[in-house]
N, CA, C and O atoms as CSV, one atom per row, in Angstrom:
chain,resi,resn,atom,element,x,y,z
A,1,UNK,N,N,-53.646,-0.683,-33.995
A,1,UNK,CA,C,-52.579,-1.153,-33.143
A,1,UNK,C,C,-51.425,-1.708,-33.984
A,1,UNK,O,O,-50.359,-1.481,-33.412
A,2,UNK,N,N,-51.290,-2.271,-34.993
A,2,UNK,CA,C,-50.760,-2.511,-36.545
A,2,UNK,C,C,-49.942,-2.036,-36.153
A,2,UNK,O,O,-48.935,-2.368,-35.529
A,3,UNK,N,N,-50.678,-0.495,-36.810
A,3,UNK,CA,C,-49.791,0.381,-37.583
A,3,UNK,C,C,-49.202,0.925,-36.783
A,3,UNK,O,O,-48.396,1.616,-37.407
A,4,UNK,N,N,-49.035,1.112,-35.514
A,4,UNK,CA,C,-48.419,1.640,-34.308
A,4,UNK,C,C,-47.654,0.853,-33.660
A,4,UNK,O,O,-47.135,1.287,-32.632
A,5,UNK,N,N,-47.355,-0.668,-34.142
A,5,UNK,CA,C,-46.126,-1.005,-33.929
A,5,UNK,C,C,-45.373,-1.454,-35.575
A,5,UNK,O,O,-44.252,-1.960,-35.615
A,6,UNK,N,N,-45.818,-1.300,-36.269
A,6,UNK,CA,C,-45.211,-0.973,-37.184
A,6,UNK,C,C,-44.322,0.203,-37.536
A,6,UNK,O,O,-43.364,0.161,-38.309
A,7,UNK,N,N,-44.863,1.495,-36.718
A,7,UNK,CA,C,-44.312,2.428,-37.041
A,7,UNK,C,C,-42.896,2.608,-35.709
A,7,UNK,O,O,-42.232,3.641,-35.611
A,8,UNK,N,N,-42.741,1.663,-35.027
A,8,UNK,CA,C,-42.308,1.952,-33.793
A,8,UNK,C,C,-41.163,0.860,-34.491
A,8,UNK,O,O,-39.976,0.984,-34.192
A,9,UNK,N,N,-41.505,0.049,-35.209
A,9,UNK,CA,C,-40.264,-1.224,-35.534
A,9,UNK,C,C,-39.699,-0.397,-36.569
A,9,UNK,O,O,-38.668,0.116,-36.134
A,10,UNK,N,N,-39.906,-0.100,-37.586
A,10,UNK,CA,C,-39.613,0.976,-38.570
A,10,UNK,C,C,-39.156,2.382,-38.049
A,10,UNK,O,O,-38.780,3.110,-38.967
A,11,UNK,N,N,-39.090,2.995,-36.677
A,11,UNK,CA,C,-38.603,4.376,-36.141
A,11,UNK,C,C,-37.064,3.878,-35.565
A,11,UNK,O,O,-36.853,3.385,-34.457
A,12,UNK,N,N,-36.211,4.107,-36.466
A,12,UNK,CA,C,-34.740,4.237,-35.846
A,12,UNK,C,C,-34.075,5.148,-35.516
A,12,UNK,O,O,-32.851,5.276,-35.509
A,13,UNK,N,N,-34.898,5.842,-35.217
A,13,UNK,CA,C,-34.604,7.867,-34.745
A,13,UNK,C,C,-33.610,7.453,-33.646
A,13,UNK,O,O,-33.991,6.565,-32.883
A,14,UNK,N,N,-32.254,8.036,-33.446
A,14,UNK,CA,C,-32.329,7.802,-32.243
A,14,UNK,C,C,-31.231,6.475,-31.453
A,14,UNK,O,O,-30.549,6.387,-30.432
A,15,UNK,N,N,-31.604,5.526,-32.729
A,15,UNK,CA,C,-30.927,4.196,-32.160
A,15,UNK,C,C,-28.961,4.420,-32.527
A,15,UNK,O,O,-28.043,3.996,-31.826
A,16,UNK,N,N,-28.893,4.940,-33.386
A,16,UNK,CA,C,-27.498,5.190,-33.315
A,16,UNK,C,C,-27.179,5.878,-32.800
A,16,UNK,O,O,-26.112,5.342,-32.499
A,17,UNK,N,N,-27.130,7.379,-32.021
A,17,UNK,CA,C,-26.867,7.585,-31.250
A,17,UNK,C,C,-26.710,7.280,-30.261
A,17,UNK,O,O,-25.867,7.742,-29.492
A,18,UNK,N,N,-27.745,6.144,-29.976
A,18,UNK,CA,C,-27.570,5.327,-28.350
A,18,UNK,C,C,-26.554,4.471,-28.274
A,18,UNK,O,O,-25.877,4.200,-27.283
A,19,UNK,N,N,-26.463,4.008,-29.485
A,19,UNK,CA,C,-24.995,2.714,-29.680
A,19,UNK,C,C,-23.921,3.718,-30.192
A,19,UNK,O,O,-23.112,2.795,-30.288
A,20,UNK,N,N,-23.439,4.439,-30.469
A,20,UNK,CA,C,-22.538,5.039,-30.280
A,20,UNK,C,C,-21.853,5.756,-28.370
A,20,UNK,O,O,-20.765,5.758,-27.794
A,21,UNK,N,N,-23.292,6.262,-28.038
A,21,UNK,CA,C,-22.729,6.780,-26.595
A,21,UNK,C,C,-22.514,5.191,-25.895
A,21,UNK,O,O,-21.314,5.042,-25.664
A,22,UNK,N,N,-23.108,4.291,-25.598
A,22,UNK,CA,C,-22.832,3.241,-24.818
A,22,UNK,C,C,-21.119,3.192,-25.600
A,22,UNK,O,O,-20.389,3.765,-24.792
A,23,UNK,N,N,-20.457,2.829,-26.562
A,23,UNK,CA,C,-18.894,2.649,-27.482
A,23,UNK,C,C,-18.357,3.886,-26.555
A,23,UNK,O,O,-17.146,3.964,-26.758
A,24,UNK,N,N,-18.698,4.703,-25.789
A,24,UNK,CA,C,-17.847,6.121,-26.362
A,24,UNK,C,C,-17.739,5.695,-24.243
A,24,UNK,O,O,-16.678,5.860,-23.641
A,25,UNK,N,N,-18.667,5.326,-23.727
A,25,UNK,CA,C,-18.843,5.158,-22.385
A,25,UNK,C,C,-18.079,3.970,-21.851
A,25,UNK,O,O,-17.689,3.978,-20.684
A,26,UNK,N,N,-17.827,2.857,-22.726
A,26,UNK,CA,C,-17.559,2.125,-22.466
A,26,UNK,C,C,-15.947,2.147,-22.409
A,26,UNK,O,O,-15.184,1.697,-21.554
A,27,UNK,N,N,-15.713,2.786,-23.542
A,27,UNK,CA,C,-14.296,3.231,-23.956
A,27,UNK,C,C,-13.498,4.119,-22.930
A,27,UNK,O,O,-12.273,4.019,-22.866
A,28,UNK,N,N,-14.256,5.057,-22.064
A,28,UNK,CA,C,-13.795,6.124,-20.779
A,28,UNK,C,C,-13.722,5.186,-19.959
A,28,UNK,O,O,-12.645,5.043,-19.379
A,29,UNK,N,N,-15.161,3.989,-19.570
A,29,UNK,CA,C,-15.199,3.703,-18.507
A,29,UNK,C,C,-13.675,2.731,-18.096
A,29,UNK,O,O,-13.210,2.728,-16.956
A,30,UNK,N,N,-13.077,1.976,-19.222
A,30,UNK,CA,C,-12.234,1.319,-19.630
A,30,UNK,C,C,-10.704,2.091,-19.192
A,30,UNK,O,O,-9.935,1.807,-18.273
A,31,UNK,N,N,-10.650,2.766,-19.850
A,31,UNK,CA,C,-9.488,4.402,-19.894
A,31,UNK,C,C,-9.395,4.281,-18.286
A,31,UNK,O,O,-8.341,4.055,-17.691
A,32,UNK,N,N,-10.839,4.493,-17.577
A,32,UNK,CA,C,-10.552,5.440,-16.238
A,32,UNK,C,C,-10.759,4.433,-15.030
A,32,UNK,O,O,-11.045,4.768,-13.880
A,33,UNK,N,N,-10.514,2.805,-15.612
A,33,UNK,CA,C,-10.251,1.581,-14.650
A,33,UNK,C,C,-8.768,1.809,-14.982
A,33,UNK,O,O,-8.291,2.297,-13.957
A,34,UNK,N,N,-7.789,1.694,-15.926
A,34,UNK,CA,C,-6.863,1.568,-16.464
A,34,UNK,C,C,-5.761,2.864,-15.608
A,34,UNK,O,O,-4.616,2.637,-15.218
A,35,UNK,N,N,-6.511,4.219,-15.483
A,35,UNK,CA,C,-5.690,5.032,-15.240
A,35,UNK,C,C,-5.629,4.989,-13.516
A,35,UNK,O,O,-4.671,5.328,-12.821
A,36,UNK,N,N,-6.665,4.581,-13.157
A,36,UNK,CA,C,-7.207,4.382,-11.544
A,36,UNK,C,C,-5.927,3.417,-10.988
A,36,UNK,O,O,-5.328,3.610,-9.930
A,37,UNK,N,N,-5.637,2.263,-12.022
A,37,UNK,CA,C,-4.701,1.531,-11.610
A,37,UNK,C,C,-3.380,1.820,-11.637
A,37,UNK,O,O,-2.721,1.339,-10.716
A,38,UNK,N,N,-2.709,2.596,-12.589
A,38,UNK,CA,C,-2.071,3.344,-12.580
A,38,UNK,C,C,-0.898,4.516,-11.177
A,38,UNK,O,O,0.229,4.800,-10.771
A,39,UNK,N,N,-2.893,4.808,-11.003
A,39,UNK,CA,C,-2.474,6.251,-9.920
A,39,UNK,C,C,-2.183,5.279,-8.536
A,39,UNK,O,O,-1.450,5.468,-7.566
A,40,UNK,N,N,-2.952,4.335,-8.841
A,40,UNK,CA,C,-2.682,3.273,-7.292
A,40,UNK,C,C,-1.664,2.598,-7.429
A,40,UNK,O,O,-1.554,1.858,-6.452
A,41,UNK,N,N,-0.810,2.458,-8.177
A,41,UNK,CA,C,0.302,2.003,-8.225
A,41,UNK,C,C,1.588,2.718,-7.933
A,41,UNK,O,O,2.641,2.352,-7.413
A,42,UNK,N,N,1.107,4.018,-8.505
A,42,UNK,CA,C,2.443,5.447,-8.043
A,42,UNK,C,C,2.016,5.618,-6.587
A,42,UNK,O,O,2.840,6.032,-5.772
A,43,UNK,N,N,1.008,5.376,-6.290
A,43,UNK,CA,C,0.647,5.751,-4.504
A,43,UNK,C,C,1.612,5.152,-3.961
A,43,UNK,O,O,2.641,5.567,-3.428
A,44,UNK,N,N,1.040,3.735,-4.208
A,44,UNK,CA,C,1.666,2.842,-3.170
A,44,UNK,C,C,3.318,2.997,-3.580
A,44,UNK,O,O,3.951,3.588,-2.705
A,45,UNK,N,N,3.703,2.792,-4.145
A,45,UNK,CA,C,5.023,3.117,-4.727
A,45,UNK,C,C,5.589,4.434,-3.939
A,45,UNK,O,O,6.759,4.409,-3.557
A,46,UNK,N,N,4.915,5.389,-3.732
A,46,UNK,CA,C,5.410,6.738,-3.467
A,46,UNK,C,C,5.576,6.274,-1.596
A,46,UNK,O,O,6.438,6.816,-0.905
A,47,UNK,N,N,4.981,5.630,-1.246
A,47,UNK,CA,C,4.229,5.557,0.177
A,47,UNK,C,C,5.718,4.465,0.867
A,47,UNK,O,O,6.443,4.784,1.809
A,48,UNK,N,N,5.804,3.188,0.044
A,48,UNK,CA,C,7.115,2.572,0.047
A,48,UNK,C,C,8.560,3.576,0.276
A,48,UNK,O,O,9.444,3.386,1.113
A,49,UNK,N,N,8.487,4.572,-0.640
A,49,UNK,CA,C,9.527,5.471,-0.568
A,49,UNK,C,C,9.790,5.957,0.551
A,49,UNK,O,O,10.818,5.900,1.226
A,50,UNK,N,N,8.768,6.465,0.736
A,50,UNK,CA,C,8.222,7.216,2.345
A,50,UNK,C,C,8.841,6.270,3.852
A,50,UNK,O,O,9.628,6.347,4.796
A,51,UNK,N,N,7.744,5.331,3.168
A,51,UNK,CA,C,8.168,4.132,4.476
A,51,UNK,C,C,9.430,3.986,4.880
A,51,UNK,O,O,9.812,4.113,6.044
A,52,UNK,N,N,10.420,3.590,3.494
A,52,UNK,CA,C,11.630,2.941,3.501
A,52,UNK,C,C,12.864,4.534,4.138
A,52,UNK,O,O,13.833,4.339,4.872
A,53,UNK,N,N,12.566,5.548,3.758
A,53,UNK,CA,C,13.172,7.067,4.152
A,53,UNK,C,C,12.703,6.966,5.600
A,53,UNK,O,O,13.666,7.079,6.359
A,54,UNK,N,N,11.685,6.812,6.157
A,54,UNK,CA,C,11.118,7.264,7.355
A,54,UNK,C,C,12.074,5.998,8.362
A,54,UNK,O,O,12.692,6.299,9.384
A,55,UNK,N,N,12.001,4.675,7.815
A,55,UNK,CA,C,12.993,3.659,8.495
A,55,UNK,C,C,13.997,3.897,8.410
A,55,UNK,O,O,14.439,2.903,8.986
A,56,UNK,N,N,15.117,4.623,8.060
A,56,UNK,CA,C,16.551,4.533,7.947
A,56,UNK,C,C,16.828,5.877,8.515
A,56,UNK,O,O,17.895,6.487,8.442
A,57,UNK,N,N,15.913,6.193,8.992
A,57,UNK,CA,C,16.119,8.146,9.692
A,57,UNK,C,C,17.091,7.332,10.787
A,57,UNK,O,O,16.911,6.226,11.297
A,58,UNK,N,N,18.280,8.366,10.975
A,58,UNK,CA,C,18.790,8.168,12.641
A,58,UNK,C,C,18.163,8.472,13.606
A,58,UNK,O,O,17.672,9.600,13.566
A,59,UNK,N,N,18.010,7.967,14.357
A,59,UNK,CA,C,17.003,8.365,15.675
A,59,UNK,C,C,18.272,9.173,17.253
A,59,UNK,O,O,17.960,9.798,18.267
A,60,UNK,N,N,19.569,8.752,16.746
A,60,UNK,CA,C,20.414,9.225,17.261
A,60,UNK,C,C,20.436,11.357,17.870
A,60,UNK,O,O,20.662,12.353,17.182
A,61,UNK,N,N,20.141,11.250,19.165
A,61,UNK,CA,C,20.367,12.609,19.455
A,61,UNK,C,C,21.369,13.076,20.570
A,61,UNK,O,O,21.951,12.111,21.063
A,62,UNK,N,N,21.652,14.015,20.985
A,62,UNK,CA,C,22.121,14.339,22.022
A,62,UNK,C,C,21.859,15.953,22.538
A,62,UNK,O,O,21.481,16.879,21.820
A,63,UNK,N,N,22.180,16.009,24.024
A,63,UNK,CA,C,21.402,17.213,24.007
A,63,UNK,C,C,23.119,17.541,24.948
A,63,UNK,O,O,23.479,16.649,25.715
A,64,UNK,N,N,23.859,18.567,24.829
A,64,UNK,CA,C,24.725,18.955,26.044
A,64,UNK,C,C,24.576,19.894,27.521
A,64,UNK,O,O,25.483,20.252,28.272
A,65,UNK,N,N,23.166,20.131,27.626
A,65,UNK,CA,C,23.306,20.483,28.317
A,65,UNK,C,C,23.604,21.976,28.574
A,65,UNK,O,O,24.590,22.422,27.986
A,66,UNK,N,N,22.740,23.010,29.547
A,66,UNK,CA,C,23.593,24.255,29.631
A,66,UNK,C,C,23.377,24.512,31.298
A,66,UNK,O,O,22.840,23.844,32.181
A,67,UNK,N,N,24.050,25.786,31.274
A,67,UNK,CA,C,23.708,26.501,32.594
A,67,UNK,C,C,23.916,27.628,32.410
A,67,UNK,O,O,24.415,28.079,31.379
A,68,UNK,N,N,23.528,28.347,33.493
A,68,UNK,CA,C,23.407,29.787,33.417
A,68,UNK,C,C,22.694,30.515,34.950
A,68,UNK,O,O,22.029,29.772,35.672
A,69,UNK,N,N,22.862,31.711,35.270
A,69,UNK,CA,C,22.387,32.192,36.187
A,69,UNK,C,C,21.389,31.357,37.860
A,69,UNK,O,O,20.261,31.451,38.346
A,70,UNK,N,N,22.488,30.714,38.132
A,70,UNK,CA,C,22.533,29.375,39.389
A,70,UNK,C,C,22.131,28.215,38.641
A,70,UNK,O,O,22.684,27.220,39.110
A,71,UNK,N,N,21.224,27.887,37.446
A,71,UNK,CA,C,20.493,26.834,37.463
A,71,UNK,C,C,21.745,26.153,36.278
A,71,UNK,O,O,22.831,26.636,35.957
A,72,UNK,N,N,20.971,24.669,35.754
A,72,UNK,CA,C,21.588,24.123,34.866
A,72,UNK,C,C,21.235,22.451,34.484
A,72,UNK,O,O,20.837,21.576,35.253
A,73,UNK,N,N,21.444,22.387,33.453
A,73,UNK,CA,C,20.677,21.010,33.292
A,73,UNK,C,C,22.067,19.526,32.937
A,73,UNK,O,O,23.198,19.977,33.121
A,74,UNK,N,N,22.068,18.969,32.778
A,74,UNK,CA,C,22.823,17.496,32.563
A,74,UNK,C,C,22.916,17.456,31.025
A,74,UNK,O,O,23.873,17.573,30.259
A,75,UNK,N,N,21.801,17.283,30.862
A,75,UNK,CA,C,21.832,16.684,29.000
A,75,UNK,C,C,21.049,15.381,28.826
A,75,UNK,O,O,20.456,14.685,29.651
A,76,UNK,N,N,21.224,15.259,27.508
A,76,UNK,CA,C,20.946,13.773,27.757
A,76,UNK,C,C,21.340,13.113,26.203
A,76,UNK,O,O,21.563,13.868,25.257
A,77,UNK,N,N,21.397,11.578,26.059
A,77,UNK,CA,C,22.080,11.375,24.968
A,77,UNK,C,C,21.070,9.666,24.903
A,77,UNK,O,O,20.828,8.856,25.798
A,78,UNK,N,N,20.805,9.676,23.840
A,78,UNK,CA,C,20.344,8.487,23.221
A,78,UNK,C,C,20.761,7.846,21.719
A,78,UNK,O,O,20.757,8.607,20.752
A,79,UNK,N,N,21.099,6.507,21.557
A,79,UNK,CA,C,21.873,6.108,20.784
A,79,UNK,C,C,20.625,4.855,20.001
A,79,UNK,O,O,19.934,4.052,20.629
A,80,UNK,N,N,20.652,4.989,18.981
A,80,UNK,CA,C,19.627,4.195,18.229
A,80,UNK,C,C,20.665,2.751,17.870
A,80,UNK,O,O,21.575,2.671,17.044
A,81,UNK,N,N,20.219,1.858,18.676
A,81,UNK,CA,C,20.954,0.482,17.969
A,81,UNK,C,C,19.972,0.075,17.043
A,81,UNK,O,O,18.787,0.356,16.864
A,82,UNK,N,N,21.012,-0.860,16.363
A,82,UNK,CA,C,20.461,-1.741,15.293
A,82,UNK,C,C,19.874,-3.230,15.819
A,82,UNK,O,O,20.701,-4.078,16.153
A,83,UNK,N,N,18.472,-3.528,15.886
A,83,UNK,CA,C,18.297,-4.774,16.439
A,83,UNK,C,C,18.211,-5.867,15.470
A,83,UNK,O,O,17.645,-5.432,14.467
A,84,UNK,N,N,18.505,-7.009,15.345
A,84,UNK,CA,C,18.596,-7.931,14.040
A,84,UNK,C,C,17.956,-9.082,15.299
A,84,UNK,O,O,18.480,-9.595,16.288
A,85,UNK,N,N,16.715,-9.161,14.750
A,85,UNK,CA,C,15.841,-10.463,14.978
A,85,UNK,C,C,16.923,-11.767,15.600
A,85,UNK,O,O,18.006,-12.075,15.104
A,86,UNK,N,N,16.280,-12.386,16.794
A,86,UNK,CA,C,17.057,-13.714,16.544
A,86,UNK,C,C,16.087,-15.090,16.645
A,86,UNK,O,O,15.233,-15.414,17.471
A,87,UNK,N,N,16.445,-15.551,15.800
A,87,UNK,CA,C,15.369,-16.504,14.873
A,87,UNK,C,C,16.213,-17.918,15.323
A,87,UNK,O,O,17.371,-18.053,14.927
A,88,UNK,N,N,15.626,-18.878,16.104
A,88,UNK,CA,C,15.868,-20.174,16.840
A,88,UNK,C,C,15.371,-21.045,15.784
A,88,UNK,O,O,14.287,-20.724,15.296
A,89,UNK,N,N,15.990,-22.148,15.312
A,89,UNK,CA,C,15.334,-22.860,15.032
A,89,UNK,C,C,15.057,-23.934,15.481
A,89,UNK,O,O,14.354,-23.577,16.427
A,90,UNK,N,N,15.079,-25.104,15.524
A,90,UNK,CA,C,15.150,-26.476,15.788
A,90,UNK,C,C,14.868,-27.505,14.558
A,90,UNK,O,O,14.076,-28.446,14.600
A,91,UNK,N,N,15.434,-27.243,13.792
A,91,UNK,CA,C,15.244,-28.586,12.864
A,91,UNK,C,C,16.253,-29.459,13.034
A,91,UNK,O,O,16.007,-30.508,12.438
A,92,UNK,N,N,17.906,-29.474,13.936
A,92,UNK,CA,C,18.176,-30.465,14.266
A,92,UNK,C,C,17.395,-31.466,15.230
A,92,UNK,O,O,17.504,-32.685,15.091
A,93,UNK,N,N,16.273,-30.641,16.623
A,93,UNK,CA,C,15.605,-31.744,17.103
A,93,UNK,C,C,14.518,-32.271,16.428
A,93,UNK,O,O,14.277,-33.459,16.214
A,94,UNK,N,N,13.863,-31.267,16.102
A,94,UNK,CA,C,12.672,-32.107,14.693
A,94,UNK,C,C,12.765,-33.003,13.959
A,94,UNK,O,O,11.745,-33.459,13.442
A,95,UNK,N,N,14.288,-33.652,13.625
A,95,UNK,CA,C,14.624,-34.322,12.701
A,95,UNK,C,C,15.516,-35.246,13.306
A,95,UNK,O,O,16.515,-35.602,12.681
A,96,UNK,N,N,15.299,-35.643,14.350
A,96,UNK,CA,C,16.360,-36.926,14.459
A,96,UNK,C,C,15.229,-37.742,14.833
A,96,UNK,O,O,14.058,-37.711,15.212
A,97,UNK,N,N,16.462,-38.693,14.443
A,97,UNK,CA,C,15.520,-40.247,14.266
A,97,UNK,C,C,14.852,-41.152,15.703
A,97,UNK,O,O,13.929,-41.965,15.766
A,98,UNK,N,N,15.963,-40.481,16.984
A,98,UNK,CA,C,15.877,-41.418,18.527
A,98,UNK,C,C,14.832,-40.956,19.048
A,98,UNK,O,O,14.278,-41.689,19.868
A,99,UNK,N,N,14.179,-39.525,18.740
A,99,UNK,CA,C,12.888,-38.871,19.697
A,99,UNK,C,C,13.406,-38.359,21.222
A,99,UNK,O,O,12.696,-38.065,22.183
A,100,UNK,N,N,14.717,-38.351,21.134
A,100,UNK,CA,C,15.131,-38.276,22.563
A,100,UNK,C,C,14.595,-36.434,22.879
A,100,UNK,O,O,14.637,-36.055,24.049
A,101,UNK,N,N,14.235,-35.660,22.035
A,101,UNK,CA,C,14.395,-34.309,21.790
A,101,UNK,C,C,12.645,-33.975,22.371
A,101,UNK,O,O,12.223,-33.047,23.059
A,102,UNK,N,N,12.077,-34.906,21.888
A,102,UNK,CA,C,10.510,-35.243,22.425
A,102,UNK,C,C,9.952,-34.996,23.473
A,102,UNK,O,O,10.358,-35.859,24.251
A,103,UNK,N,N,9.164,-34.252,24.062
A,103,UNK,CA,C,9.100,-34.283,25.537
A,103,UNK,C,C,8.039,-35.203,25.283
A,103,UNK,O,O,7.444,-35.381,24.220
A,104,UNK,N,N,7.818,-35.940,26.718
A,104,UNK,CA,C,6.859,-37.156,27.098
A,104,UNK,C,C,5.644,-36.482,27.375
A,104,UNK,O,O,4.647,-37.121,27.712
């Protein structure tokens, strides 16, 4: 039994190759966190582009209308406004000193 772990502490067949592939695995696995972050960064980036093009489309159409052989239609026309939030505040009543602003 000795000599059979003697010969097993003394057998390095083998061991460098294993510590080299773990260096060589570790080194891809590293690379292909690195490039992963990368590609998720041009995504989202590309997707923003998208977003921000897809928001500024005119939504503005119009149709005139035809006729022909008795029948005929009107049209129709839709106009895309611009809506701008309206944002209330109250920090003049929040902030006075009488409480008159307070409900009871």
């Amino acid at each position: 039994m000795r000599n059979l772990m003697l010969k097993l502490w003394n057998d390095d067949r083998g061991a460098l190759i294993a510590t080299e592939w773990v260096f060589v695995v570790t080194i891809l696995v590293i690379g292909l966190v690195v490039g992963l972050k990368a590609v998720q960064q041009a995504v989202v980036t590309e997707l923003e582009d998208i977003a921000g093009a897809m928001g500024s489309l005119s939504q503005t159409y119009s149709f005139g209308g035809t006729s022909g052989c008795g029948g005929f239609t009107n049209g129709s026309h839709f106009a895309d406004a611009v809506h701008a939030p309206n944002v209330f505040t109250n920090t003049d009543n929040a902030n006075s000193s009488d409480g008159a602003s307070c409900p009871d």
